[in-house]
N, C-alpha and C positions, 0 to 999 in steps of 0.2 A: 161115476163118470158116464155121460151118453155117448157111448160109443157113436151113434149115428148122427150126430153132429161134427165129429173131428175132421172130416174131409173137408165141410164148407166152411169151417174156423179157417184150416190149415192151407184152403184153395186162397182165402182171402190173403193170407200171410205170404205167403209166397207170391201172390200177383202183386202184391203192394212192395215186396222186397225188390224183385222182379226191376218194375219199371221205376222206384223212388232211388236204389241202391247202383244197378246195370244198364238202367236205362232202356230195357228188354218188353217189349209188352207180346202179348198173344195175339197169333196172325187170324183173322179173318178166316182164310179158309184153309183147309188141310192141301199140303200139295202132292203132287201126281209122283213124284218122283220116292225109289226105292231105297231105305238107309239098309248099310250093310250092320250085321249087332256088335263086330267086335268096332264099331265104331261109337259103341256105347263106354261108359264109367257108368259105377255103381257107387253110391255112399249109403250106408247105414248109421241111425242115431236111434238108441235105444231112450226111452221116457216112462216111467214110471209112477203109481202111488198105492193102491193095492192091488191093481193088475200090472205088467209089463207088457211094454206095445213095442213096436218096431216101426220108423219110419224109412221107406228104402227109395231113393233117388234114383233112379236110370237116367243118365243125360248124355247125349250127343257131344262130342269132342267141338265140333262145331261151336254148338250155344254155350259150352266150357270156355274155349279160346274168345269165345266174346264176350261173355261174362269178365273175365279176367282184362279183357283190353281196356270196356269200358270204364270199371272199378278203375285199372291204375293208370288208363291214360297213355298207355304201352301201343306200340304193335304186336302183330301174331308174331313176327320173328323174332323179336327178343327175349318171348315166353320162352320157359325152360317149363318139360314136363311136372317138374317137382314143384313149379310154383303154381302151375296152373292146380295140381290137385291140391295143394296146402290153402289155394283159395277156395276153390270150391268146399272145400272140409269147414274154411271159415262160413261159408253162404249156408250152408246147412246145419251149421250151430248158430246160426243170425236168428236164420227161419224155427228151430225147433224151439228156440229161446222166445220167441216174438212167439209163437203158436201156444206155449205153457201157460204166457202170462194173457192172453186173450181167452182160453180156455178153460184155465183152473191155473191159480198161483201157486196151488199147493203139493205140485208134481215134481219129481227131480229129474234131471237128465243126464246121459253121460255123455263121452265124448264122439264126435263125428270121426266114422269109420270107412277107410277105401277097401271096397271089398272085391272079390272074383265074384263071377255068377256061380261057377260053384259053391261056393264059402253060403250063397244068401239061399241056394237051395236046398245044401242039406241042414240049414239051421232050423232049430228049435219053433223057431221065429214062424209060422206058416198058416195061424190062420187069418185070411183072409179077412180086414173092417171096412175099407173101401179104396177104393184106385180111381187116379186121374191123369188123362195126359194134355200136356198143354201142345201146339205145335208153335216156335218162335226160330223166325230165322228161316224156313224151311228145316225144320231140322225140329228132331220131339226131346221132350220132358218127360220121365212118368215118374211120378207118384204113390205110393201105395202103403198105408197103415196095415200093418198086421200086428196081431196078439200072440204074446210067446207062451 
């Protein structure tokens, strides 16, 4: 597996999910303004073939609540916490699945994970393949392949 290829597979996967699935695309320029972190979720999706990788999701509550509006057509207030992350859990088993099959068919995956940031820092999971962040919304995405 070329490890150094899975970020710009994985960039395309999620840009393509992003705006064909959310209607979401990536802003032009980064903005001025400061995000607090517990205003972040974390998802985890483990993928494997004879290495084990880790893909970890950081995302803003923000581009969550929008994600989930546009997919079902909702307002933000009718969102319930449970469904907004049971969707997002969906969007990152979209993209790990759509990244498998563009990158190597012959990998298996497991299931999409809602994790603490403690949970992703003391894991196993830690080294480092590559990182990205997107900014959509005013509000950031990141990214990031690691090998367990």
């Amino acid at each position: 597996m070329k490890e150094t290829k899975m970020m710009s597979v994985l960039t395309e996967v999620i840009s393509k999910v992003l705006s064909l699935m959310y209607f979401l695309f990536e802003d032009d320029d980064e903005p001025f303004e400061k995000e607090n972190d517990k205003d972040y979720k974390i998802f985890t999706i483990d993928f494997w073939d004879d290495k084990k990788y880790r893909i970890v999701f950081k995302i803003h509550d923000r581009i969550m609540n929008l994600m989930i509006e546009n997919f079902e057509g909702v307002e933000d207030e009718s969102l319930k916490q449970g469904d907004i992350i049971s969707g997002i859990r969906e969007f990152v088993n979209i993209v790990c699945g759509n990244f498998m099959n563009e990158f190597s068919g012959k990998m298996k995956m497991g299931l999409p994970m809602y994790s603490s940031k403690e949970e992703v820092q003391k894991n196993e999971c830690n080294t480092l393949i590559d990182e990205k962040e997107w900014w959509i919304e005013n509000s950031r995405l990141f990214v990031k392949i690691v090998k367990c």
